[in-house]
C-alpha positions in Angstrom: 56.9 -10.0 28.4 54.2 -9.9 31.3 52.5 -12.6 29.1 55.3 -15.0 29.9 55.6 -14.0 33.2 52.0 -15.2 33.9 52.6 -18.4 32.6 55.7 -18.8 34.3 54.1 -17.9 37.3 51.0 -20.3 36.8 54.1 -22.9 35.9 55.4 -22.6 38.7 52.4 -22.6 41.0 51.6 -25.6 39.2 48.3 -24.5 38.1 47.1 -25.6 34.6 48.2 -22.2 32.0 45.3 -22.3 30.1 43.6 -18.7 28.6 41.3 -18.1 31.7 44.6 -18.6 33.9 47.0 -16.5 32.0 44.1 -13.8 32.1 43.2 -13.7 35.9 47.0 -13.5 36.6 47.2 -10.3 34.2 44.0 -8.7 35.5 45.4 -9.5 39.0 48.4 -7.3 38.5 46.3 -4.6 36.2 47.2 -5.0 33.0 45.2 -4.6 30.0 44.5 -8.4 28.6 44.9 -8.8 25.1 43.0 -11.9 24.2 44.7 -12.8 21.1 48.4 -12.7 22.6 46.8 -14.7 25.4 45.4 -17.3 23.0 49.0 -17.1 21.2 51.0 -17.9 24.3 48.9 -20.7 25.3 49.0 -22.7 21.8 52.9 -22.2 21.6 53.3 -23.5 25.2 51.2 -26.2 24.4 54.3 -27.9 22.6 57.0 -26.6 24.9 58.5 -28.2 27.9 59.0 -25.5 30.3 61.0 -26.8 32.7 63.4 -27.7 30.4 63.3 -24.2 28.5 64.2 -22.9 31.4 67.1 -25.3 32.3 68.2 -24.2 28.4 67.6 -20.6 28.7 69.6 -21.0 32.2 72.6 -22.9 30.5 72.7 -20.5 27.5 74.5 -17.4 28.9 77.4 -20.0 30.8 77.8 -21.6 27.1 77.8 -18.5 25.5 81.0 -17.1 27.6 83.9 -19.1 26.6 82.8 -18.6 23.1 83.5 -14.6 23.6 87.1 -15.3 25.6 87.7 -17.5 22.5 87.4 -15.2 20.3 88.9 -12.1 21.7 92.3 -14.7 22.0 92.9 -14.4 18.7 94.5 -17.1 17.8 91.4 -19.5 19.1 89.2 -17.9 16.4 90.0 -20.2 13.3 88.8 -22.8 15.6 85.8 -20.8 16.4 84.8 -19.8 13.5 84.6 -24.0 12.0 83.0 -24.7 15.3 80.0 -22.0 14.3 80.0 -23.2 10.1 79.2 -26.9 11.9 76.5 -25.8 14.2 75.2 -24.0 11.4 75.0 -26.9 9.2 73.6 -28.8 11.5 70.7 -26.1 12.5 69.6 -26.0 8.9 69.1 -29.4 8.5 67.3 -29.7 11.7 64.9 -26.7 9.7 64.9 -28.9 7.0 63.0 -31.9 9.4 60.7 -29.1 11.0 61.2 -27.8 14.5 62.7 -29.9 17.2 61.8 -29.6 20.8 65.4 -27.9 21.2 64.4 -25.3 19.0 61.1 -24.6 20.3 62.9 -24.3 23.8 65.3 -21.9 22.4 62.0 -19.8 21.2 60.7 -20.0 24.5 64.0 -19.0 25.8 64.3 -15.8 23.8 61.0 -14.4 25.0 62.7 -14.1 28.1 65.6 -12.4 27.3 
């Protein structure tokens, strides 16, 4: 997690997250670097937009609450439940085409949670 953190916090200070960035800001806060996971964050941020993974990862939990409500109403869950088989469908054909930008923000968006 501190990994993300320091490229969040490069982000954010507009500074380029490169290896030799994401390094200092770990050494700054003394922690043990790990040069492969360095190496790994930078090539999978490479193809990630962060600001919007982070608008994503922001609008995930608001989404995420009237599904819940839905389904503790009961009678709403039918509904639910066709709503999920369709984004479902539509995930796996969108594996089918390779990774979309959505997808790679959602990764991104789970190393924060």
């Amino acid at each position: 997690m501190e990994y993300v953190y320091a490229a969040l916090l490069l982000h954010y200070g507009k500074q380029p997250i490169n290896e030799e960035n994401v390094a200092k800001v770990l050494q700054a806060a003394g922690i043990q670097v790990d040069e492969v996971r360095v190496k790994a964050l930078v090539a999978a941020l490479k193809e990630v937009n962060i600001d919007e993974a982070i608008k994503t990862a922001v609008a995930m939990p608001v989404a995420a609450a009237p599904a819940a409500t839905a389904q503790a109403g009961g009678a709403a869950a039918g509904g639910e439940q066709k709503a999920e088989a369709k984004a479902e469908e539509k995930k796996a054909e969108e594996k089918k085409e390779g990774p979309s930008e959505e997808e790679i923000a959602a990764g991104l968006a789970s190393l924060f949670g």
